[in-house]
N, C-alpha and C positions, 0 to 999 in steps of 0.2 A: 889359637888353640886353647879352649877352655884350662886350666891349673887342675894339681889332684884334686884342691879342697873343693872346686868350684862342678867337679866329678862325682864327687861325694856326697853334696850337697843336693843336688841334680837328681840321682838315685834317690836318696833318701826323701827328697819331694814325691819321686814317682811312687815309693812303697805307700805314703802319707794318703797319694792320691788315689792309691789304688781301693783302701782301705774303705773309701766312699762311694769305689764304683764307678772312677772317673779315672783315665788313663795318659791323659793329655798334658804335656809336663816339656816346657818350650826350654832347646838346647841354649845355654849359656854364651855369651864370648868374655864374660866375667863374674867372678863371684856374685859383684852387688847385681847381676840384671836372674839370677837365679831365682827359678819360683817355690816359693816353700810355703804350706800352710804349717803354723806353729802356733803356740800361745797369744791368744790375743790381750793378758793380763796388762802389755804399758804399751798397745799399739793408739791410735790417734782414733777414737770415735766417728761418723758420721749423726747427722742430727735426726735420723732412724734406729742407731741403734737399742732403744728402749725397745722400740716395735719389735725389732727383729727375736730380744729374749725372749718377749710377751707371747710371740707367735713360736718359741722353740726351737727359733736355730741354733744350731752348733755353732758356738763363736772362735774364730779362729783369724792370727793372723796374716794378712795381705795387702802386700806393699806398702805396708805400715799402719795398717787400718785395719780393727775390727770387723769381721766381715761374718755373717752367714757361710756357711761349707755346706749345709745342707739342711730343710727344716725336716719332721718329725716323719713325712711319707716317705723320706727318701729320693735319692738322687735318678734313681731308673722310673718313678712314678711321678716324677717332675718335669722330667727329660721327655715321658710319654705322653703327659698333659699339654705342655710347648707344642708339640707335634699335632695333638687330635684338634679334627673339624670344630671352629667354632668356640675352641681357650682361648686361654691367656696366660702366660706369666710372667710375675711383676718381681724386678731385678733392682736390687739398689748399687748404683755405679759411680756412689757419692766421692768414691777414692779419683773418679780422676778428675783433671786440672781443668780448671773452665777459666779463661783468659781470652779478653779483648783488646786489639789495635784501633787507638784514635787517632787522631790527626791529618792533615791534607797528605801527608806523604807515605800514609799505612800501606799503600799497595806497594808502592816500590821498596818499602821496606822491607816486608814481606815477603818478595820476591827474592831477595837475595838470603832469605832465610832460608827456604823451600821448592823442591819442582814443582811443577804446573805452572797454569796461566791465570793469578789470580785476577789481574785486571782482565780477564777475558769473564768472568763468573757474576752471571748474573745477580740479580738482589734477589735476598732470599733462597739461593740455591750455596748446597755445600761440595765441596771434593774430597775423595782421600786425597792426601798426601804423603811427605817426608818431610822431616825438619834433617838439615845436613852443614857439616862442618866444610871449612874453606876449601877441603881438599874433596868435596863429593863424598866422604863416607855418613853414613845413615845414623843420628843421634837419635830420634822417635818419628814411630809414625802420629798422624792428627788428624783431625777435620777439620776444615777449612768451611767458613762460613759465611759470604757477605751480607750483612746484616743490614744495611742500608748504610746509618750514619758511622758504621765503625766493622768490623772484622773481628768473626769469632773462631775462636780454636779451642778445639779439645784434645788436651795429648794425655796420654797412659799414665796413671797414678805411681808409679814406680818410679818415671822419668821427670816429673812434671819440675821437680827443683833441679837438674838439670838442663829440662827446654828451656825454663826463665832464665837463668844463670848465663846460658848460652845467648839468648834476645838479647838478654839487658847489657851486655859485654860489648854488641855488636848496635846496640841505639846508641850507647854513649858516641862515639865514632861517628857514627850518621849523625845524631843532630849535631856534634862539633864544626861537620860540612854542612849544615842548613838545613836537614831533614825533619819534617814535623812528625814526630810520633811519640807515642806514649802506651805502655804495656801496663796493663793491672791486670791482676790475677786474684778472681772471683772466688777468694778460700773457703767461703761459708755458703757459697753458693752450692747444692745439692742438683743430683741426676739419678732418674728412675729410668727404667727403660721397660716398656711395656712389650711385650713379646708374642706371636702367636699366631692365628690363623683369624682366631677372634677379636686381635686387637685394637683392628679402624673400631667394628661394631660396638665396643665396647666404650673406645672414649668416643665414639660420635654421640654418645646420649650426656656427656659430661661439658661438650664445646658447642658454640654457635655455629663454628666454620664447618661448611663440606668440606672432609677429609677424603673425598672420593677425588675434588679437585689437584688435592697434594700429594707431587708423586715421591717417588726415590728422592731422596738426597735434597730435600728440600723444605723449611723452616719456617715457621713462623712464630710472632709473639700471639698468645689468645689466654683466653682465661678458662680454665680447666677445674670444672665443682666450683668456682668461685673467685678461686685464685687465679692470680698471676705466675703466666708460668713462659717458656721457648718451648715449643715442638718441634721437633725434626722427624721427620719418618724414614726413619735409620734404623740398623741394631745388626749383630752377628750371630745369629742362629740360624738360622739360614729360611727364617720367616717373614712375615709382614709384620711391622712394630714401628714403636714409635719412641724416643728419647725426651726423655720432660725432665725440664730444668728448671727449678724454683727455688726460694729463699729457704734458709736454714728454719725459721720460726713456722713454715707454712708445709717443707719437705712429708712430716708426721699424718698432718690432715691429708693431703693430695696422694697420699698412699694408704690411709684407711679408707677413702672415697672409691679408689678403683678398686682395692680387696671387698669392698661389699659386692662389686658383681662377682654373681654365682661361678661365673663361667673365668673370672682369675685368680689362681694360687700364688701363693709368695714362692720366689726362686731364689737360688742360692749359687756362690760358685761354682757346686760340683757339676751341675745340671747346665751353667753356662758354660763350660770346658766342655761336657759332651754331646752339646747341641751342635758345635762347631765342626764336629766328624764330618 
């Protein structure tokens, strides 16, 4: 049962949220997993945030990171461009955790991390999951990726130094018994998530690969404008899009590249909370 402070806290996000036109403000089961937009003046930068002042977003903070809340059209003119025939919008989602498993024993490690069937998951393809504690209760949800020579995951910017904390706890144990594995978490590594109805159209003129071949929930490495980047055709608006993951020095170019087509605006939190209705 959520505490008063973590009650109060909870309202006072929804008044924050309402403020921009967005309503969507997820119940607590503790203070720290509370959503609040607040001052982003000592949150953790992503290596976008120049762009994001440049382009006039409202900076605000989330999950500990500077974020966009909304750029200068507004959260309803954002929310209606994601939606129309033929956009795009381009989301920076640099706050969460991008972490890979090595080793010959990452699946069964893995498994006793998580539900599902990860040695059943083809290459290249990802699942939702759960990451879950000894007793079955739900620590984050993630994506699950088999990348060929290693296992990617993405878990929630909020949880992310809790998911490590919890692996790393439970590999020491494993490789004590003989287990080969090894968790690194990709800090500087960066996430955009392109969004829309427009979105294959849009990077198929920026990639080599037919993106008409790549369905749901499925990944590859390709080069995007130039760079090196992961695509997954994933995202939670409840449209066609695609997630791209690239280097910190390269994140800035690979998001002025897709802002030049006509047809994609920059999106902000407020617009990703109410695309999800």
């Amino acid at each position: 049962r959520p505490s008063p402070t973590a009650v109060a806290m909870a309202l006072a996000a929804a008044r924050r949220v309402a403020s921009v036109g967005t309503a969507a403000v997820r119940r607590a089961a503790a203070p720290t997993a509370v959503r609040a937009f607040s001052s982003a003046e000592d949150a953790l930068k992503t290596a976008l945030y120049d762009s994001h002042v440049e382009l006039g977003g409202k900076m605000v903070e989330f999950a500990g990171y500077a974020l966009p809340v909304q750029y200068p059209e507004g959260v309803l003119k954002s929310h209606l461009h994601t939606r129309e025939e033929g956009k795009a919008s381009l989301f920076d989602v640099s706050h969460m955790g991008q972490v890979s498993l090595h080793g010959k024993d990452r699946v069964a490690f893995l498994e006793k991390m998580v539900v599902g069937d990860v040695a059943a998951l083809p290459e290249k393809n990802a699942i939702l999951s759960l990451i879950t504690n000894v007793k079955g209760g739900i620590i984050d949800d993630c994506i699950i990726t088999n990348v060929g020579p290693h296992i990617g995951i993405v878990v929630n910017g909020a949880r992310k130094a809790v998911d490590l904390a919890h692996m790393e706890d439970h590999a020491g144990a494993f490789r004590v018994a003989g287990g080969d594995v090894t968790i690194v978490h990709h800090e500087e590594q960066q996430l955009l998530a392109l969004q829309g109805k427009g979105a294959a159209a849009v990077l198929q003129t920026m990639v080599s690969e037919d993106l008409s071949k790549i369905g749901f929930m499925q990944g590859y490495p390709m080069s995007v404008a130039g760079f090196d980047c992961g695509v997954m055709r994933c995202g939670y608006t409840g449209e066609d899009g695609f997630e791209i993951s690239m280097s910190w020095d390269d994140a800035p170019k690979v998001m002025a590249a897709l802002l030049e087509a006509e047809a994609v605006w920059p999106a902000a939190l407020g617009a990703r909370d109410s695309l999800r209705l």
